[in-house]
mmCIF file of the C-alpha atoms, coordinates in Angstrom:
data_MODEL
# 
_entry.id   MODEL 
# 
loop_
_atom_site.group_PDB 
_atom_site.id 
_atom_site.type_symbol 
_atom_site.label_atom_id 
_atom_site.label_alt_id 
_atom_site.label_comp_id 
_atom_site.label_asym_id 
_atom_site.label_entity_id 
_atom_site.label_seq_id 
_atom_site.pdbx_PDB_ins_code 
_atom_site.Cartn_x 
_atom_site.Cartn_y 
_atom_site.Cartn_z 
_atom_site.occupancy 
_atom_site.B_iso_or_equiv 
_atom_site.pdbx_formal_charge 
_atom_site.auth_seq_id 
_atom_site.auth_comp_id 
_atom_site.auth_asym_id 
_atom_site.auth_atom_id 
_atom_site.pdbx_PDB_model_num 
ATOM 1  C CA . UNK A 1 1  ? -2.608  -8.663  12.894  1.00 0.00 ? 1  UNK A CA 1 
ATOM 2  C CA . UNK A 1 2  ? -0.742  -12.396 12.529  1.00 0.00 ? 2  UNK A CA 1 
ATOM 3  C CA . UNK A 1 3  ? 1.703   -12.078 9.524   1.00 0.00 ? 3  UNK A CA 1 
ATOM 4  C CA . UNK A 1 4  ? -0.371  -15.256 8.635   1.00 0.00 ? 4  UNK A CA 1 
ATOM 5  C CA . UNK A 1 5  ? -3.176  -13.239 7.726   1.00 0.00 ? 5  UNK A CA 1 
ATOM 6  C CA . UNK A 1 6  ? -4.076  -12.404 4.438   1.00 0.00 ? 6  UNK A CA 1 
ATOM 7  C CA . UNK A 1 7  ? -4.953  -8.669  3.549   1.00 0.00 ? 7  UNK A CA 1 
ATOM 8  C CA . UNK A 1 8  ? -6.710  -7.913  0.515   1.00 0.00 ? 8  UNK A CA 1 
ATOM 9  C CA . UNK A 1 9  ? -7.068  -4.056  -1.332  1.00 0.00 ? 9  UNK A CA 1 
ATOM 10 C CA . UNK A 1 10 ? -8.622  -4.301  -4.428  1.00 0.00 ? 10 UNK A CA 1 
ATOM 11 C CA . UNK A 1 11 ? -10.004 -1.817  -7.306  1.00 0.00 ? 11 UNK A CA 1 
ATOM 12 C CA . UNK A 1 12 ? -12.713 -2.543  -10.234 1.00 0.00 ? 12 UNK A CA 1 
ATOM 13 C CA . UNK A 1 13 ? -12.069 -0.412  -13.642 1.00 0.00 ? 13 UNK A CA 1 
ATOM 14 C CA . UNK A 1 14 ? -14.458 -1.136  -15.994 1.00 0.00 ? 14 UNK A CA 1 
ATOM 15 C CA . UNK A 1 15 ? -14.082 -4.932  -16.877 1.00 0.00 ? 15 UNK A CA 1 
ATOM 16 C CA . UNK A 1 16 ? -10.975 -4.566  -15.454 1.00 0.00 ? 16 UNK A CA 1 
ATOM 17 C CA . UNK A 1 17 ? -10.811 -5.628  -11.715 1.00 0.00 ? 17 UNK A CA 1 
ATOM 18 C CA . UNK A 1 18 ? -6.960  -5.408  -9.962  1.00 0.00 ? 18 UNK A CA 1 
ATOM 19 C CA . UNK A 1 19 ? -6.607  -7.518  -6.939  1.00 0.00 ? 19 UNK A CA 1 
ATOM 20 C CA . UNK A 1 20 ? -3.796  -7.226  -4.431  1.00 0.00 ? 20 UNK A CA 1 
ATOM 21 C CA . UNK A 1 21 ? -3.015  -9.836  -1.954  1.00 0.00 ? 21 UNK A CA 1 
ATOM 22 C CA . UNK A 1 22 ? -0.325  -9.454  0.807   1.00 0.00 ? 22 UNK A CA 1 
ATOM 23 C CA . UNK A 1 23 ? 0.780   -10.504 4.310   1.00 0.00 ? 23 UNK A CA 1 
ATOM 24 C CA . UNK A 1 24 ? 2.220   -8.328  6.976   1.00 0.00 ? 24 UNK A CA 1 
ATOM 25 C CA . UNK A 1 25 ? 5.786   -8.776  5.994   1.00 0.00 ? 25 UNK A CA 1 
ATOM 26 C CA . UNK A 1 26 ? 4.940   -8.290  2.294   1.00 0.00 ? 26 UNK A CA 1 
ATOM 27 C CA . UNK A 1 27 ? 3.612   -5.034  2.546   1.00 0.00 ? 27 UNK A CA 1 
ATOM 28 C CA . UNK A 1 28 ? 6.627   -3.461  0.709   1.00 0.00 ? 28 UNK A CA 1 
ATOM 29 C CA . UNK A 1 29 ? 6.303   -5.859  -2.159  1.00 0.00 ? 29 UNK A CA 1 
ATOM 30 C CA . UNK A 1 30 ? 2.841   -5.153  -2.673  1.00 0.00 ? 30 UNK A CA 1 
ATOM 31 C CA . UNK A 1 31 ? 3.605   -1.519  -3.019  1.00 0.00 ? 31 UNK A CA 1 
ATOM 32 C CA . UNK A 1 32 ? 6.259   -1.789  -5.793  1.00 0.00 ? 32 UNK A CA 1 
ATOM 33 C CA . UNK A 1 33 ? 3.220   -4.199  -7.924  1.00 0.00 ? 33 UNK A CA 1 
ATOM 34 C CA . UNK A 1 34 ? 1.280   -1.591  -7.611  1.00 0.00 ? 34 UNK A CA 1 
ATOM 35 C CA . UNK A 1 35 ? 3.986   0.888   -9.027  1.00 0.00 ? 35 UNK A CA 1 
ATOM 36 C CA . UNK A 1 36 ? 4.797   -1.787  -11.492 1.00 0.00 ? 36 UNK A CA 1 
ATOM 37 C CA . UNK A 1 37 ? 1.028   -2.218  -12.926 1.00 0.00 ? 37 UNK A CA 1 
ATOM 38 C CA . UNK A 1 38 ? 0.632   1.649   -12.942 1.00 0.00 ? 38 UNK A CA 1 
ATOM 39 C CA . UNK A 1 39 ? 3.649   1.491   -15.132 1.00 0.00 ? 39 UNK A CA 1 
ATOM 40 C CA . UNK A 1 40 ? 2.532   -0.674  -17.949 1.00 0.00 ? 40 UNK A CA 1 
ATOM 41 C CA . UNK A 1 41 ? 0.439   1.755   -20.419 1.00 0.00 ? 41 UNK A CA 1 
ATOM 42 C CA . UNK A 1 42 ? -1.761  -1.214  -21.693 1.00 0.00 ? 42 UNK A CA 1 
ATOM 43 C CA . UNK A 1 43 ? -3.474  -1.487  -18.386 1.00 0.00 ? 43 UNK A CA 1 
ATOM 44 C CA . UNK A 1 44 ? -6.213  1.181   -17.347 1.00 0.00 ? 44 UNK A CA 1 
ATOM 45 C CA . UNK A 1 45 ? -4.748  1.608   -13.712 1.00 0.00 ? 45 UNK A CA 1 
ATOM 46 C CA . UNK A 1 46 ? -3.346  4.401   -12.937 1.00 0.00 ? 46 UNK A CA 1 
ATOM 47 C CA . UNK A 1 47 ? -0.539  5.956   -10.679 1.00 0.00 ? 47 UNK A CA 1 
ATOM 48 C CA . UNK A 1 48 ? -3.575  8.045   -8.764  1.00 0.00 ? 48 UNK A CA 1 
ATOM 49 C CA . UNK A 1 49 ? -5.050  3.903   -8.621  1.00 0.00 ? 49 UNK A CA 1 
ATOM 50 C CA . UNK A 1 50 ? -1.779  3.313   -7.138  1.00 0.00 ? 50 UNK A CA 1 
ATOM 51 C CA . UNK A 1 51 ? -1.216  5.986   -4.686  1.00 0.00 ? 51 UNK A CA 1 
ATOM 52 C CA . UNK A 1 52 ? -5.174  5.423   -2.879  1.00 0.00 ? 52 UNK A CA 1 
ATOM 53 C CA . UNK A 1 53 ? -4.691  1.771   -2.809  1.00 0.00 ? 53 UNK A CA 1 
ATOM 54 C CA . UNK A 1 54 ? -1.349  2.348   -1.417  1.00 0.00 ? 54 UNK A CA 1 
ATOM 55 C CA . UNK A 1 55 ? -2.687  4.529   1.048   1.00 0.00 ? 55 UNK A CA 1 
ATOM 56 C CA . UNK A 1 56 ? -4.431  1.738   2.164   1.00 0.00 ? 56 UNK A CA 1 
ATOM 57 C CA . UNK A 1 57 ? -1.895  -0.687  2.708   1.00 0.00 ? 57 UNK A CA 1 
ATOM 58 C CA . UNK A 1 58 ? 0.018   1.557   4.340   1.00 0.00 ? 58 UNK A CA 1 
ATOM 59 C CA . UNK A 1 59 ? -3.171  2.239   6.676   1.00 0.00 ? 59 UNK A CA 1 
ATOM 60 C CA . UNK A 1 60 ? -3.569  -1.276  7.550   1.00 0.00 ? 60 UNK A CA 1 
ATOM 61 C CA . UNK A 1 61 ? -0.019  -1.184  9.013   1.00 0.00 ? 61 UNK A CA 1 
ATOM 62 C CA . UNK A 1 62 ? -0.154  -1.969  12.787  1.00 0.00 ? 62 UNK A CA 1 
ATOM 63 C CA . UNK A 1 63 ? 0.431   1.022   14.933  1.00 0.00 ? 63 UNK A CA 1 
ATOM 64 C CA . UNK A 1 64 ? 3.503   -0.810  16.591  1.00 0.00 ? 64 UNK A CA 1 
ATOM 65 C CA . UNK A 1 65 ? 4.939   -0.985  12.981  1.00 0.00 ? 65 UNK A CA 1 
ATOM 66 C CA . UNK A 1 66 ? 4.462   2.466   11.710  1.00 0.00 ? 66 UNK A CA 1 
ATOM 67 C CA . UNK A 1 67 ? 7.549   4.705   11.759  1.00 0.00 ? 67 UNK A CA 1 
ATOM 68 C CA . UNK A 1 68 ? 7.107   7.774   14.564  1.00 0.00 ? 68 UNK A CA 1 
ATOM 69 C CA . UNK A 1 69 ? 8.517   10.931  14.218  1.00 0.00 ? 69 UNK A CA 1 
ATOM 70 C CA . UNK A 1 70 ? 10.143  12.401  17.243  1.00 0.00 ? 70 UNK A CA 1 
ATOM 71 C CA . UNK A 1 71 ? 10.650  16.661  17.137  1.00 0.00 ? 71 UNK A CA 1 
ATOM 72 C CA . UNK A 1 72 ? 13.953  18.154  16.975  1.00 0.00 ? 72 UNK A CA 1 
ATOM 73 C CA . UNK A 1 73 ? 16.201  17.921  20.332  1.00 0.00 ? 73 UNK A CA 1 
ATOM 74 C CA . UNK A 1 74 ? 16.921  21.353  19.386  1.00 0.00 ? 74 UNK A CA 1 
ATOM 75 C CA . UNK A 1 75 ? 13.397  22.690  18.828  1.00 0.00 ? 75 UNK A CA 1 
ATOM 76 C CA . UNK A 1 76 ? 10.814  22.618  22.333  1.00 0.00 ? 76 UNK A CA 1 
ATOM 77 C CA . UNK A 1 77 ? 8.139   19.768  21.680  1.00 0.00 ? 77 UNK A CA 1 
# 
């Protein structure tokens, strides 16, 4: 995806609707909002809110980007 591109993740609560907006290299920052709104106790969204739409962000990352896990060199693959 172009960093110029706009992703969207979004959640409705009741009257309540929460709304993220982020590019590619804002990904991180969109995580902490979420952590932040979770956070406040006067809104209804919730650190399980946080943690599925985070899940999604972190979904939408491009394959190139996401971190990859090689075994141990002192453990057979």
């Amino acid at each position: 995806m172009n960093s110029r591109d706009i992703n969207v993740v979004a959640l409705v609560k009741g009257n309540e609707r929460y709304i993220f907006l982020y590019d590619d290299d804002s990904r991180d920052a969109a995580l902490q909002a979420m952590g932040r709104q979770a956070a406040n106790p006067d809104l209804s969204f919730s650190w399980y809110d946080a943690a599925v739409l985070g899940d999604k962000v972190r979904a939408s990352t491009p394959k190139s980007q996401r971190l990859r896990f090689s075994p141990r060199a002192d453990r057979p693959a």
